[in-house]
C-alpha positions in Angstrom: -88.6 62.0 56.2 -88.9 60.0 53.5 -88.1 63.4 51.3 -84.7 63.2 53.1 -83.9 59.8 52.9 -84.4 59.2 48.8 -82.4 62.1 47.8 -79.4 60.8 50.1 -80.0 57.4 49.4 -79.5 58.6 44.9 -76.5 60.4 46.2 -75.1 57.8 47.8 -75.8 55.1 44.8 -74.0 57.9 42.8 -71.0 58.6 44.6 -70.4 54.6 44.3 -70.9 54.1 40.6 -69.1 57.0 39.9 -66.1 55.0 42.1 -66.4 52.4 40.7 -66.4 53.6 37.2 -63.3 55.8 38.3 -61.5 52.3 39.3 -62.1 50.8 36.2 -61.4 53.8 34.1 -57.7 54.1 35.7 -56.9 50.6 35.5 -58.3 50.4 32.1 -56.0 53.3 30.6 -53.4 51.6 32.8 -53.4 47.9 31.1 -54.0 49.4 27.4 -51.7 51.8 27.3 -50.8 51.4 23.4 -48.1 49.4 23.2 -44.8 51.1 20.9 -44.5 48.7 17.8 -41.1 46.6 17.3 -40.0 49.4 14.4 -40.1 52.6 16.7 -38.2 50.8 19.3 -35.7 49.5 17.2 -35.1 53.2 16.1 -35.1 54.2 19.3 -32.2 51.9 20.7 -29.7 54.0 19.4 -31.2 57.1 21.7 -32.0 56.2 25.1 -33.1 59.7 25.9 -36.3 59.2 23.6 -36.5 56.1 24.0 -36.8 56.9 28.6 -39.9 59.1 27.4 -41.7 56.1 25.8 -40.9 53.5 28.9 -44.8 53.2 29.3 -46.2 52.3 26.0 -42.7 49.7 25.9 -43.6 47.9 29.5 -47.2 47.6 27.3 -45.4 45.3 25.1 -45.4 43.1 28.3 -49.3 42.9 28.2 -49.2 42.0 24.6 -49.5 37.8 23.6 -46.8 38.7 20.7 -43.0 36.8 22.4 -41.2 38.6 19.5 -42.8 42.4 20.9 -41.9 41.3 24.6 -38.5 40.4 23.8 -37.8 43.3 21.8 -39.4 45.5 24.7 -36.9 43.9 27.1 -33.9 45.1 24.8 -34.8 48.6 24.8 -35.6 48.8 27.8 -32.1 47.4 28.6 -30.6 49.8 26.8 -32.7 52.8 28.3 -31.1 51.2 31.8 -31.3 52.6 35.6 -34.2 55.0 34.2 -36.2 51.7 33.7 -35.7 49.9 36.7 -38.9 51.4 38.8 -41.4 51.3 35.8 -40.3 48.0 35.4 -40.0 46.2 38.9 -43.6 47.2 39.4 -44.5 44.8 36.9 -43.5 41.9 38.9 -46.5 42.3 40.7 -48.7 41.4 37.9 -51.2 38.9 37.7 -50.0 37.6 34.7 -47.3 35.2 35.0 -45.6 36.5 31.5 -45.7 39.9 32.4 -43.5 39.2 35.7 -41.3 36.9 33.8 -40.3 39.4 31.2 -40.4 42.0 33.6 -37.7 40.0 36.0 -35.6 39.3 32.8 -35.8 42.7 31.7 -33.8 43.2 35.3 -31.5 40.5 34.7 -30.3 42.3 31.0 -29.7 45.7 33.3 -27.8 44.3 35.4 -26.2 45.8 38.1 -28.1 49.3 37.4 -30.9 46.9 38.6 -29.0 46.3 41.8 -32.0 48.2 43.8 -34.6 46.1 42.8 -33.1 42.6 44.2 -35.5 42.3 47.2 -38.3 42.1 44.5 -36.6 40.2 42.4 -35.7 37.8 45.5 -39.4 37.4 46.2 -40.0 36.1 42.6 -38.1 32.9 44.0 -41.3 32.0 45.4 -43.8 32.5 42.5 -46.2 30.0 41.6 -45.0 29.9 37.9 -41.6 27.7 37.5 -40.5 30.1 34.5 -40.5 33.1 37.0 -38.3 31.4 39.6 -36.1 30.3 37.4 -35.8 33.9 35.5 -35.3 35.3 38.8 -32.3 32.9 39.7 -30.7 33.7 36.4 -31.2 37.8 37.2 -30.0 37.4 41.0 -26.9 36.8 39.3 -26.7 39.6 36.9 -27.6 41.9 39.6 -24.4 41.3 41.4 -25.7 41.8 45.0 -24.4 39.4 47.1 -26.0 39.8 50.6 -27.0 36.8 53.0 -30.6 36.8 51.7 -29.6 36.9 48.5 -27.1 33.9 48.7 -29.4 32.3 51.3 -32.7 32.2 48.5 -30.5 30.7 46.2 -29.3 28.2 48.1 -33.4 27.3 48.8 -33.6 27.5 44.9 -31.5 24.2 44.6 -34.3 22.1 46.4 -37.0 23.6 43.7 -39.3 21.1 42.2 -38.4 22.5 39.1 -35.0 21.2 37.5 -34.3 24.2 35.4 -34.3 26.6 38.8 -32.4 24.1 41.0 -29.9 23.7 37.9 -29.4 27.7 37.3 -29.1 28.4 41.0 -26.6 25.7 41.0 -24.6 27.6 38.0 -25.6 31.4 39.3 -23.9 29.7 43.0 -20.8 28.7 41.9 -19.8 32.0 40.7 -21.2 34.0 44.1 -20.7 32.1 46.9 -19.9 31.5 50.0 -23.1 31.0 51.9 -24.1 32.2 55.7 -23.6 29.7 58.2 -27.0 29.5 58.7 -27.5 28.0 55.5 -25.9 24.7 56.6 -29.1 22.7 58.0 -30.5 23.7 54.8 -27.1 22.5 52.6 -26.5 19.1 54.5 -30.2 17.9 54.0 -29.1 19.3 49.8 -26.2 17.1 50.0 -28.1 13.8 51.2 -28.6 11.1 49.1 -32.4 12.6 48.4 -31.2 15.1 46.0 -30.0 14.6 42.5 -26.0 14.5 42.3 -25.9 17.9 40.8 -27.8 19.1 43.5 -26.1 17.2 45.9 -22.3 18.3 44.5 -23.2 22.0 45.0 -24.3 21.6 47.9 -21.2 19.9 48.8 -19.1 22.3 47.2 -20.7 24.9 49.5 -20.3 23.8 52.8 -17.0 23.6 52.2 -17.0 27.1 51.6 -19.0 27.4 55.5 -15.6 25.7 56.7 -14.7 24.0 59.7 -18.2 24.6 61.1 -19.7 22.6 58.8 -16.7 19.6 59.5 -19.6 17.7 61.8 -21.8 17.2 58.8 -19.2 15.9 56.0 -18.2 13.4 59.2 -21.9 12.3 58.7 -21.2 12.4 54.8 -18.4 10.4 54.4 -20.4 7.6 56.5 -22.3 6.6 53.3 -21.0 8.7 50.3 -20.3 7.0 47.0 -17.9 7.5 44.5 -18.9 11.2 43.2 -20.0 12.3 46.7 -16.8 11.2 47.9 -14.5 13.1 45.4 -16.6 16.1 45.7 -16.3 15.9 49.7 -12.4 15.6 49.8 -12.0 18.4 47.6 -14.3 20.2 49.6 -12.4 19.5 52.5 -9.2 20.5 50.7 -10.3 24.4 51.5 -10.0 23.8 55.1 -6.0 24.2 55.2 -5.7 23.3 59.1 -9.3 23.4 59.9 -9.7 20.4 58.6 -7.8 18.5 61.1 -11.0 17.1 62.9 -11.6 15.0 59.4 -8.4 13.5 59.4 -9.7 10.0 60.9 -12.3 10.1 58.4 -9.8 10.4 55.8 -7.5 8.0 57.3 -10.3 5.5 56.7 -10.8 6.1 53.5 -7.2 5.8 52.6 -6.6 2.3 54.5 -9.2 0.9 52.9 -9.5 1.7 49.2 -6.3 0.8 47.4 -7.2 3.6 44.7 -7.7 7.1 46.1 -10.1 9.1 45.0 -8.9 12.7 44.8 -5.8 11.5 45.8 -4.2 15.0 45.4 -6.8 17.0 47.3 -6.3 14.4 50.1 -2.6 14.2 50.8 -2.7 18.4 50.5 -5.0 18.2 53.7 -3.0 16.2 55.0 0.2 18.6 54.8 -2.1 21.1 55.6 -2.7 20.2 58.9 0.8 19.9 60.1 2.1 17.6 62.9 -1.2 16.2 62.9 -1.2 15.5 59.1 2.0 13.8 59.4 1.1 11.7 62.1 -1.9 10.6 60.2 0.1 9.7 57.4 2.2 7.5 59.5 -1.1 5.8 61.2 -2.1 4.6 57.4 1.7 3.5 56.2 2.0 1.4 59.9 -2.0 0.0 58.8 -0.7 -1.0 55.2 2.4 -2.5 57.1 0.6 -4.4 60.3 0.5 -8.0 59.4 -2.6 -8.2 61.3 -4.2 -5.6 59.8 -7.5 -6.4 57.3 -5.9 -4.2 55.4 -2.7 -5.2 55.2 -0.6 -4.4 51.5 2.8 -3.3 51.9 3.8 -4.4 48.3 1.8 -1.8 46.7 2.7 1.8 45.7 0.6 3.7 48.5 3.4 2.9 50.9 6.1 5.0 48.5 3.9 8.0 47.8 3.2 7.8 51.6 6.9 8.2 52.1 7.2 11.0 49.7 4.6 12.8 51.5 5.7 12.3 54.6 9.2 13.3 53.7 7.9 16.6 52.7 6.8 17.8 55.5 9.9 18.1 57.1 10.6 18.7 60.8 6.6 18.2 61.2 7.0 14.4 60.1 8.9 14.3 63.4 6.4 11.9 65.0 6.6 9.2 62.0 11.1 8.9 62.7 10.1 5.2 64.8 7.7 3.7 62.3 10.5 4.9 59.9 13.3 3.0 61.6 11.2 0.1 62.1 10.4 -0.2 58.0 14.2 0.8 57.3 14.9 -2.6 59.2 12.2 -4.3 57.9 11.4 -3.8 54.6 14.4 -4.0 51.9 12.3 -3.0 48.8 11.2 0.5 50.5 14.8 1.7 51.7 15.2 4.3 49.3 12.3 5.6 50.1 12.6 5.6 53.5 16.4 7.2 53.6 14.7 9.7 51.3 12.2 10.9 54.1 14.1 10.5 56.7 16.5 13.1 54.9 13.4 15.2 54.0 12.8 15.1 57.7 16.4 16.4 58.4 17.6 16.8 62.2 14.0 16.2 63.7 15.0 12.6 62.3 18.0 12.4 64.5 17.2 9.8 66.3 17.3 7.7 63.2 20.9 7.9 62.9 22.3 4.5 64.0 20.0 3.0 62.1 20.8 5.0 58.7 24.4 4.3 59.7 24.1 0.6 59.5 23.3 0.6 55.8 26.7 2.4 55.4 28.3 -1.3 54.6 25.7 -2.0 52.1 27.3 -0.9 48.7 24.0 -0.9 47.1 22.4 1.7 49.9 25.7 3.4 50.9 25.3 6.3 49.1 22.1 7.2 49.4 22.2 6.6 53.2 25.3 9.2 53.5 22.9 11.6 51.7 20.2 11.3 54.6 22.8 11.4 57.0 24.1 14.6 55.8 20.8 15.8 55.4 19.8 15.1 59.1 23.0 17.2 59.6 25.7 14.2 60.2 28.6 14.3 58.1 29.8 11.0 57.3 33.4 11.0 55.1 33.4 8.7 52.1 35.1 5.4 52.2 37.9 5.5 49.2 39.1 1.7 50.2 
């Protein structure tokens, strides 16, 4: 028996030596391939056809502790292009952290010809080295695919502990965009007070691209938001056009109670945008700024007149502001022209403005510029030539 056993017990003590010396030989010849030397590749740039039968001993370059020989490797293999892009995205599964970086910019300088290999270079977002992530950002970029995983990694990129990813997935963002929708949990805890104000502006920036379904959380926003955060959330808001109608008290708020706007343009163009609605907003701050009893009473400042002008430009929508209107018109001497100018912007939706235009006729200093709104709300009134 024991004649038996030995002999299959050497056999099988040989077949695993010879396995394991098989395993090391492959992977041996594999990681010291000899690298190409910075002259021959230099010479070969200029003929990618030679230089796509010497990929191998160039991605050895990557194994090498020489930056100048890695960077130079990246280069040709640029240049070589699509024919590089498998040799090279299986080194981002090294277990160096330097081979996967160059290998993941090597991507990034192929650019789109790399498109294929985004799902590898999407995983890279969550290496363990800082200088991989942020390499992969940067080439997520170059690659020009913009699918939801894609924009949706990126997006996770701007809460990385590192400041150089969060800061390049905040630049590679704001050329790509929009997000998913299902990015917004993830954007309004970005945009809180927690992140830095980069951070924090591209996140805002970005839900504003979302749209009206992401009008609950700048509500929340606006609650707190400073200065910066403020700006940055009206302009957002200024890409709604008519979605954005649901923010209007918000913005209201802000308006009756800062005697400076911030974004001031941004804000009155959301206004407009939203039509009837806009314009009756509008009318709700003027009558704030007017009402005597109001904490916020100022009607001797200049957000009264560029209220006017706004509302006047609306037209036929403003239709809603005609008895706050007539009420200033009889109230408030210094804002007359003003007033006779909207009401004439508003045209025949302002009709029943009319008597009370008409009474100013026998003031020489508002005649004529009440016969103009007249005319413009479509009464003809003849000129006096006593």
């Amino acid at each position: 028996m024991k004649r038996i056993i030995l002999p299959l017990l050497f056999i099988g003590i040989a077949v695993t030596v010879l396995g394991v010396v098989g395993f090391v030989a492959v992977n041996y010849v594999s990681e010291w391939t000899p690298p190409i030397s910075c002259d021959e590749m230099e010479r070969l740039q200029d003929n990618p056809e030679q230089a796509a039968a010497e990929i191998p001993r160039i991605i050895a370059c990557f194994e090498r502790n020489n930056e100048t020989l890695r960077a130079q490797a990246a280069e040709t293999l640029s240049k070589i292009g699509p024919k590089a892009v498998d040799p090279v995205r299986e080194k981002l599964k090294s277990k160096n952290p330097k081979v996967r970086y160059w290998a993941v910019l090597t991507l990034a300088l192929i650019g789109s010809d790399a498109a294929g290999a985004s799902d590898e270079v999407l995983a890279c977002l969550n290496d363990d080295d800082a200088d991989v992530r942020y390499k992969a950002v940067y080439a997520l970029g170059k690659l020009g695919v913009q699918s939801e995983a894609v924009l949706d990694g990126l997006v996770k990129a701007l809460g990385d502990k590192d400041n150089t990813v969060s800061t390049t997935a905040i630049d590679v963002l704001g050329k790509i965009g929009p997000p998913s929708k299902e990015s917004l949990p993830m954007l309004a805890k970005l945009a809180d007070k927690d992140s830095s104000p980069a951070v924090r502006t591209m996140a805002i920036k970005l839900l504003g691209q979302i749209g009206k379904a992401a009008a609950p959380t700048f509500q929340e926003l606006l609650k707190d938001a400073d200065t910066l955060d403020r700006i940055a959330i009206i302009q957002a808001i200024a890409t709604f056009g008519r979605d954005a109608t649901p923010l209007l008290r918000e913005l209201q708020t802000i308006m009756i109670k800062n005697r400076f706007w911030d974004a001031q343009e941004e804000m009155l163009a959301t206004f407009k945008a939203c039509g009837p609605d806009g314009a009756s907003g509008l009318a709700n701050v003027l009558k704030t700024l007017h009402d005597s009893k109001s904490p916020h009473f100022a009607p001797d400042d200049e957000r009264s007149k560029t209220l006017l002008r706004e509302i006047g430009e609306m037209g036929a929508q403003a239709k809603s502001a005609v008895p706050l209107l007539v009420e200033l018109l009889q109230e408030r001497d210094s804002l007359r022209p003003q007033i006779l100018d909207a009401l004439g912007g508003i045209g025949p939706a302002a009709s029943a403005a009319i008597p009370a235009v008409e009474a100013l006729l026998k003031d020489a200093a508002l005649a004529e510029p009440a016969r103009i709104a007249l005319r413009r709300m479509g009464k003809i009134v003849p000129i006096d030539k006593k």
